[in-house]
N, C-alpha and C positions, 0 to 999 in steps of 0.2 A: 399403482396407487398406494400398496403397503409403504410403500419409501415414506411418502408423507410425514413428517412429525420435526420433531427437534432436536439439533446436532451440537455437539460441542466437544470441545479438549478438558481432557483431564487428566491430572499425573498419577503417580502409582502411591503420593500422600495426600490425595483425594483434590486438588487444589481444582477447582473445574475455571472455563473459559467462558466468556456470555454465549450464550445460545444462540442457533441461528434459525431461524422456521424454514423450514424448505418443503416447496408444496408439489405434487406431483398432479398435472391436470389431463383428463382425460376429453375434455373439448379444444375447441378449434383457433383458441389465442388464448396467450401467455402476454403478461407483461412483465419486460427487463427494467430493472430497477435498482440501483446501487443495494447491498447486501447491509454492509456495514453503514454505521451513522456517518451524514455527512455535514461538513460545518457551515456553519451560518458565511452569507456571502459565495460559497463558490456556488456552481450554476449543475445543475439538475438535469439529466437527459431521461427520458421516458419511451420507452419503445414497444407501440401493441404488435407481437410477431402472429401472423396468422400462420399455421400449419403448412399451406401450400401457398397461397400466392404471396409474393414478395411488393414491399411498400404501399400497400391498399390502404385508404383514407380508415382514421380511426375515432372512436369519442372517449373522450378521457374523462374518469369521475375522482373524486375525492371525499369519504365519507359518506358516498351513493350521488352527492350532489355531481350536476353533469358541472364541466369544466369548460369545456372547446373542444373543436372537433377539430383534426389536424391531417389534411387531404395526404401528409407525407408516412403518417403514422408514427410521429414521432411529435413528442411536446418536448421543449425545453421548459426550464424553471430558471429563470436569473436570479443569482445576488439569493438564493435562498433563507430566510428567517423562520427564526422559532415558529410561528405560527405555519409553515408549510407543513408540520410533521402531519403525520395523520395515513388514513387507510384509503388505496390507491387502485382502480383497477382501471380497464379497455374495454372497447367493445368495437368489433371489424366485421363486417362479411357477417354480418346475424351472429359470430359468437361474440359469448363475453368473455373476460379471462377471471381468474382466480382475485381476490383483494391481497396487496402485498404492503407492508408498514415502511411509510419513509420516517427514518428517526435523522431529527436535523439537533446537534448540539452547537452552543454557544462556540464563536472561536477563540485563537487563545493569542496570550502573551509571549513575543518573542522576545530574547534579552540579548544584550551581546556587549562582555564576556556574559556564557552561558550558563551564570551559577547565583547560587543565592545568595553567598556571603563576599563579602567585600571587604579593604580596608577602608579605615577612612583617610580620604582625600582623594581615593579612584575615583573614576568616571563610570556613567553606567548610560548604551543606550539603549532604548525600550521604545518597541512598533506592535501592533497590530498586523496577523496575518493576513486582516483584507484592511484595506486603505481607508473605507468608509467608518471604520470604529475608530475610536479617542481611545489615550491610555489614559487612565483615571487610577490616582490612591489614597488610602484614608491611613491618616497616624495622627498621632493625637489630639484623638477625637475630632478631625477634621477633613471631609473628603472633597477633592477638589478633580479637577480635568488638569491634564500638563497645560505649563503654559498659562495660568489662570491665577486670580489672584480668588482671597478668599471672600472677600466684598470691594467699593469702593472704595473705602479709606487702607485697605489693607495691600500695600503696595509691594509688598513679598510674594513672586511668582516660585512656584518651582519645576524645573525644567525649562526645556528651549525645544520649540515647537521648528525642525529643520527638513521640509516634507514629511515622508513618513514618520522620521524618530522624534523621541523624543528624550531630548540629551541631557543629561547629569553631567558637568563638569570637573564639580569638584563632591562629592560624596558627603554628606556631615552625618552626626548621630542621630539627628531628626527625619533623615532621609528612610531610616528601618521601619516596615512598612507594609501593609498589603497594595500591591497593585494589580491592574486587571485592565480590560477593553469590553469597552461600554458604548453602544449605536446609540441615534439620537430618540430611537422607539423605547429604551432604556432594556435592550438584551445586554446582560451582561458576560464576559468570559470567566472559568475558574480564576480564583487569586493566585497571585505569586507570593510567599513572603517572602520580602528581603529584608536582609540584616545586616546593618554598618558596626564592622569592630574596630574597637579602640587598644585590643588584644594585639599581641604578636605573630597570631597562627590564625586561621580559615581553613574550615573544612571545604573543598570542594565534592559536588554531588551532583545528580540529576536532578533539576529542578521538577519538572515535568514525571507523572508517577511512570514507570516502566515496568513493562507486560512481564508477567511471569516466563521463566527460559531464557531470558537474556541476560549477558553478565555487564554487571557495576561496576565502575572502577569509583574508590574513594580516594583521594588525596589529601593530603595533610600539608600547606604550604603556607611556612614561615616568614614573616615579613621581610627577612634579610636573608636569611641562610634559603640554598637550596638542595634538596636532593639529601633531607636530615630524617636518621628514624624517629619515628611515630608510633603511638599508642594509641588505640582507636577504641573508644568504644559505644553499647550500644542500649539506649534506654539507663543509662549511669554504669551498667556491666562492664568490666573490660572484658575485651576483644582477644586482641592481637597486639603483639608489636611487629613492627615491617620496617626494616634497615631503609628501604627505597621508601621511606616517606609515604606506600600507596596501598591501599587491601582493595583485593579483585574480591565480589562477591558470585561466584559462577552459578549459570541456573537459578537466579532469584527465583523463594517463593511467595507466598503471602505471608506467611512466619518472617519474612525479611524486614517489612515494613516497621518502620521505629522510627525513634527520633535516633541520632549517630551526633558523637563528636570525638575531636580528636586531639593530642598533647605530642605537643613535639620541643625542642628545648627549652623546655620549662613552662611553655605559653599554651594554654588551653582554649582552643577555639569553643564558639557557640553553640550551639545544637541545631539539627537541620533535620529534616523528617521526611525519609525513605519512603515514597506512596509507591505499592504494587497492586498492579491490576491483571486482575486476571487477561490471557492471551483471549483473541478475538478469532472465530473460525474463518476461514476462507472459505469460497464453497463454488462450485463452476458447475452450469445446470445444463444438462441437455436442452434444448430448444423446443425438439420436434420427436413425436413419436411418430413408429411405423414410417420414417420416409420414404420417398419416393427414392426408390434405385439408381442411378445414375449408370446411362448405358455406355458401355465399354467404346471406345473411340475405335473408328474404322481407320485400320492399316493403311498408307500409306504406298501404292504401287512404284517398286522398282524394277528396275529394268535386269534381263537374264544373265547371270556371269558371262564371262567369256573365259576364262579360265578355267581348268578342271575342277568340279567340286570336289570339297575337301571332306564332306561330310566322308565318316567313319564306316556309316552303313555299304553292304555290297552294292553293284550296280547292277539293274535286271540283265536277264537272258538274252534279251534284246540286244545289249548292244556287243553281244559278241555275234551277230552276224554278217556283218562289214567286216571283220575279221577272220572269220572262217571265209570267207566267199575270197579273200585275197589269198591266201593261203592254196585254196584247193585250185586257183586260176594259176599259179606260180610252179607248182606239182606236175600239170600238165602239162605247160610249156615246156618243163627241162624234159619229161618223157616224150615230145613232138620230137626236139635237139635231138635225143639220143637214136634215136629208130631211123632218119635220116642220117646219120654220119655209117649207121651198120650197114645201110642199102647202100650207101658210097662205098 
């Protein structure tokens, strides 16, 4: 029961990881339930385990409010939304289990090429990691859905709604921009910004913030030339310069996080902004105290060698008796032979 309390990473310059609660229960059911936050739209499993007996009917609550009872002991959650977070427990066989927190965050924005800066006249396309959200974005001073116009008289769509994406053909300067994915209940995802240059040079980066202990690659790529040194730097500071056009940042910490840009023959890309988050714990719980033993599997009967054992050990007293008895029978014979040929 000491176990109990809150776990997390942290480095040797203090940078810590979110925390994770881990609870140690001394009754008769536990409920499993994702650790980490999970995103809006994917689907939720719930498991009340009792201690001994396996898939016994269970009642699920939320907030102490009863749920549904689930004769498998198991609830699913579809399509999950904001409004599912909240405090979660079981109850099987007369126990109850411990309350465990589902944290449900908004989903996010997928791009593809995977970066934030662009020339203009690229293309850009952009989805939603679940299908039921819109990509939505706002730039001057106007937010619209892909695909949309901005009233009826106003007959300027932007994007092309192709299944899931939603396609940039031709890239303009009006295109720079936050975008994001927004459900019809109005959950929205973090923003992207993207930025169209009219520049020579684009910094490439992670869009997406990246956990502390992983390494960044930055690139610096020239509208014409490829594979040209670069100057990089960070918050207006220089950096570095790198003959391969690229700076690895290894083991980011939170100290990493800036805005970054970069200079490579002559041309000065935009500024892009490095988000570091701290690392998230993993955690793998025992299930069950005190289990039940598991009895050792009965051997298998095989049949006697026929061959000499091989074992090492001597073989008893025993089985030199069939041997001496031949022996002392072979002795007297030649002594019968010999006492008959002396009386001949």
């Amino acid at each position: 029961m000491k176990d109990s309390g809150q776990y997390w990473c942290q480095t040797e310059g203090g940078d810590v990881s979110e925390p994770v609660q881990i609870s140690v229960s001394d009754s008769g059911a536990i409920l499993q339930m994702p650790v980490r936050p999970v995103s809006t739209g994917q689907s939720v499993k719930l498991i009340c385990q009792h201690l001994i007996t396996l898939a016994s009917s269970a009642r699920f609550y939320k907030n102490g409010d009863f749920l549904s009872e689930q004769p498998s002991g198991q609830m699913i959650l579809q399509q999950v939304a904001l409004s599912d977070k909240g405090m979660y427990h079981c109850e099987t066989k007369g126990e109850r289990s411990l309350q465990s927190e589902l944290r449900v965050e908004a989903g996010s924005l997928l791009l593809s090429p995977d970066q934030s800066q662009f020339f203009l006249g690229r293309s850009l396309n952009l989805r939603c990691d679940n299908p039921t959200w819109k990509v939505w974005r706002r730039n001057r001073n106007t937010r619209r859905r892909c695909d949309t116009a901005a009233d009826d008289k106003d007959r300027e769509r932007w994007g092309i709604q192709s299944g899931p994406w939603c396609i940039i053909k031709y890239l303009a300067m009006k295109d720079s921009g936050q975008y994001w994915c927004q459900t019809e209940g109005g959950d929205v995802s973090e923003p992207v910004q993207i930025s169209v240059s009219d520049s020579g040079a684009i910094l490439q980066m992670p869009v997406r913030p990246v956990s502390t202990g992983q390494t960044v690659k930055l690139i610096c790529q020239h509208l014409i030339t490829l594979a040209s040194s670069a100057r990089f730097y960070k918050n207006g500071d220089f950096l570095s310069e790198q003959p391969s056009g690229q700076m690895i940042l290894q083991q980011v910490a939170l100290s990493d996080k800036g805005m970054y840009q970069c200079e490579t023959q002559g041309e000065r890309s935009l500024q892009s902004e490095l988000r570091v988050e701290a690392a998230i714990v993993t955690s793998t719980l025992a299930t069950t105290t005190n289990p039940t033993p598991t009895p050792a599997p009965t051997p298998a009967l095989t049949p006697a060698p026929t061959s000499a054992p091989t074992s090492a050990e001597p073989p008893s007293s025993s089985s030199f008796l069939p041997v001496v008895g031949t022996i002392v029978g072979m002795v007297s014979l030649i002594v019968v032979v010999l006492l008959v040929l002396r009386i001949f």
